[in-house]
C-alpha positions as a Python dict, from the first residue, in 0.01 Angstrom:
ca = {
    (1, 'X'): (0, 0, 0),
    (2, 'X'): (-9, 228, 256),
    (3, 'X'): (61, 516, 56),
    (4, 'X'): (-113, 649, -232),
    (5, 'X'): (-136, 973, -483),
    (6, 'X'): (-469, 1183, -427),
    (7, 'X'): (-374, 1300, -807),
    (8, 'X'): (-412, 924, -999),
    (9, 'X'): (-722, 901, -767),
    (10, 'X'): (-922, 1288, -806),
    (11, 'X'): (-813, 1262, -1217),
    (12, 'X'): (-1052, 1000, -1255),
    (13, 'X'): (-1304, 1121, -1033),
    (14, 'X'): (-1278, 1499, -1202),
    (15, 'X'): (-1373, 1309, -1507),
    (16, 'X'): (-1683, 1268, -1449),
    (17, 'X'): (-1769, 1615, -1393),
    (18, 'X'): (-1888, 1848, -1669),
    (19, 'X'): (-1679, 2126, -1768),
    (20, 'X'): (-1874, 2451, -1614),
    (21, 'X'): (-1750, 2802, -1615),
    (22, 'X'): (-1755, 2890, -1207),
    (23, 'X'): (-1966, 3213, -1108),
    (24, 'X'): (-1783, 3498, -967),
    (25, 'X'): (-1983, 3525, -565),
    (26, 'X'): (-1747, 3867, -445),
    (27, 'X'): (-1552, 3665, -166),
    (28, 'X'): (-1285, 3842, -48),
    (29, 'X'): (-953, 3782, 153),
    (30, 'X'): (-1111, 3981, 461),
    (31, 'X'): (-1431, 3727, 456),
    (32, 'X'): (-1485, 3436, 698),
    (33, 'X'): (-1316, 3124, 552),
    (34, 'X'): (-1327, 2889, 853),
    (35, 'X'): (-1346, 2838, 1210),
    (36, 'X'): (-1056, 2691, 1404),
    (37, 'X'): (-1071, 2571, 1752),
    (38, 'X'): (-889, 2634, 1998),
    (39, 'X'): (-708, 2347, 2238),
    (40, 'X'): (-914, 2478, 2538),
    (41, 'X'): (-563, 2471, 2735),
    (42, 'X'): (-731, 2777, 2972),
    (43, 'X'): (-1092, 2688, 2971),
    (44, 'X'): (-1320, 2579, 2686),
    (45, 'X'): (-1255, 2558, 2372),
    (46, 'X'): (-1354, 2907, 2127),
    (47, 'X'): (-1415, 2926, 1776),
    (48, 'X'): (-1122, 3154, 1637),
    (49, 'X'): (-1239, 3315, 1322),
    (50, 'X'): (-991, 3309, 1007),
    (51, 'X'): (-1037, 3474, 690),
    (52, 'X'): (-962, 3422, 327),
    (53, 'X'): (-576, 3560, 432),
    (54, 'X'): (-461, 3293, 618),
    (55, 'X'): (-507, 2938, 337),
    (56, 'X'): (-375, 3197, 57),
    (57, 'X'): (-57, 3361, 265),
    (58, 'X'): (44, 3091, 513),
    (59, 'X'): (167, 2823, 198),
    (60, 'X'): (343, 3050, 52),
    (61, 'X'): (541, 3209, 364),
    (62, 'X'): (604, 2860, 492),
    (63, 'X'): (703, 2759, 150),
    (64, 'X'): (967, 3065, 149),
    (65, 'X'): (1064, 3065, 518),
    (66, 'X'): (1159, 2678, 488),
    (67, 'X'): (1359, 2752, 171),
    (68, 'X'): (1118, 2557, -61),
    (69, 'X'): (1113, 2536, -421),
    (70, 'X'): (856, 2402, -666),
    (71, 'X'): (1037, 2108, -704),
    (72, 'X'): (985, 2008, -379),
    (73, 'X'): (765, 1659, -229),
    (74, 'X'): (607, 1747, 108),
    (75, 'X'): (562, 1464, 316),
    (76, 'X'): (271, 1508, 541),
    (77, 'X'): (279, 1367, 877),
    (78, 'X'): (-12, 1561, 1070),
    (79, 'X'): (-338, 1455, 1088),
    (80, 'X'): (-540, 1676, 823),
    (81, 'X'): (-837, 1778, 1098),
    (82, 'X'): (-587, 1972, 1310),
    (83, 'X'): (-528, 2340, 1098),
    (84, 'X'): (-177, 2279, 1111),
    (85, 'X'): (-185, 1973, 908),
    (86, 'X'): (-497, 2097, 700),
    (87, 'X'): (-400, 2457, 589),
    (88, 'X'): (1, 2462, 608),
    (89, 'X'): (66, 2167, 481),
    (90, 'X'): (-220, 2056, 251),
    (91, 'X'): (-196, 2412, 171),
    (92, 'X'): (178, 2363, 2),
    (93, 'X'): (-56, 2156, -259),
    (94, 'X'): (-356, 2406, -308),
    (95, 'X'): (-190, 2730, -277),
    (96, 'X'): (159, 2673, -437),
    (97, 'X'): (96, 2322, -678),
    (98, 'X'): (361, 2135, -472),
    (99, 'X'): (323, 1722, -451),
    (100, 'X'): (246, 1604, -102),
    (101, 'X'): (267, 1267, 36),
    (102, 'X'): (41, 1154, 275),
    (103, 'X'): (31, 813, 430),
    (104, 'X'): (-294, 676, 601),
    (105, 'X'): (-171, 655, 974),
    (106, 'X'): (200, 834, 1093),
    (107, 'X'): (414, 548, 1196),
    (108, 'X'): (789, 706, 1356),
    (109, 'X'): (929, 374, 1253),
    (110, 'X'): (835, 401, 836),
    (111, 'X'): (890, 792, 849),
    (112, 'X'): (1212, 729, 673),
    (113, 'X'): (1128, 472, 446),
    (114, 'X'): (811, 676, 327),
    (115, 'X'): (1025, 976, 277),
    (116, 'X'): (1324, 834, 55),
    (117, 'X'): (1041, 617, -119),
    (118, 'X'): (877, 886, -241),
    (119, 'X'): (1151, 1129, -267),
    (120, 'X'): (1031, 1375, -34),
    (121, 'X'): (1268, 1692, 0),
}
């Protein structure tokens, strides 16, 4: 299959973690999260910093701004090292609980197929 559920797959894998009680470190919105690149379109590429703001605000505002509801199955087409793919829409699982599909390569011609066979909205 060339589809599968990262949930059936991390449950089992979670398992076999003891339960711990995380420590609190004092990371804030404001503090670096991640680097993204940029596409280098007018010279080299730079490292554009992003803080804590962007994977906790961005899901959400998407989510509203495309009319989403909890209820909805986000099919994920992008590859998951570009940010787009990685924060937005991975981010509609992390940062608002929403299901997302992903397949392991894009193919335009089973777009479709993957979409009604997994109910995607």
């Amino acid at each position: 299959e060339k589809t599968s559920s990262i949930g059936r797959h991390l449950e089992s894998e979670m398992n076999d973690f003891p339960d711990i009680t995380p420590t609190e470190k004092g990371i804030g919105l404001k503090d670096r999260y991640c680097y993204i690149f940029t596409s280098g379109t007018t010279g080299l590429p730079k490292a554009v910093i992003c803080t804590g703001t962007k994977p906790m605000l961005v899901p959400p505002a998407f989510s509203l701004l495309g009319g989403m509801n909890d209820n909805d199955i986000v099919y994920v087409c992008l590859p998951l090292y570009h940010s787009t793919g990685s924060m937005i829409a991975m981010g509609q699982m992390t940062a608002t609980g929403k299901t997302v599909v992903l397949s392991r390569k894009f193919s335009a011609r089973n777009f479709w197929k993957d979409c009604i066979k997994h109910k995607c909205t």
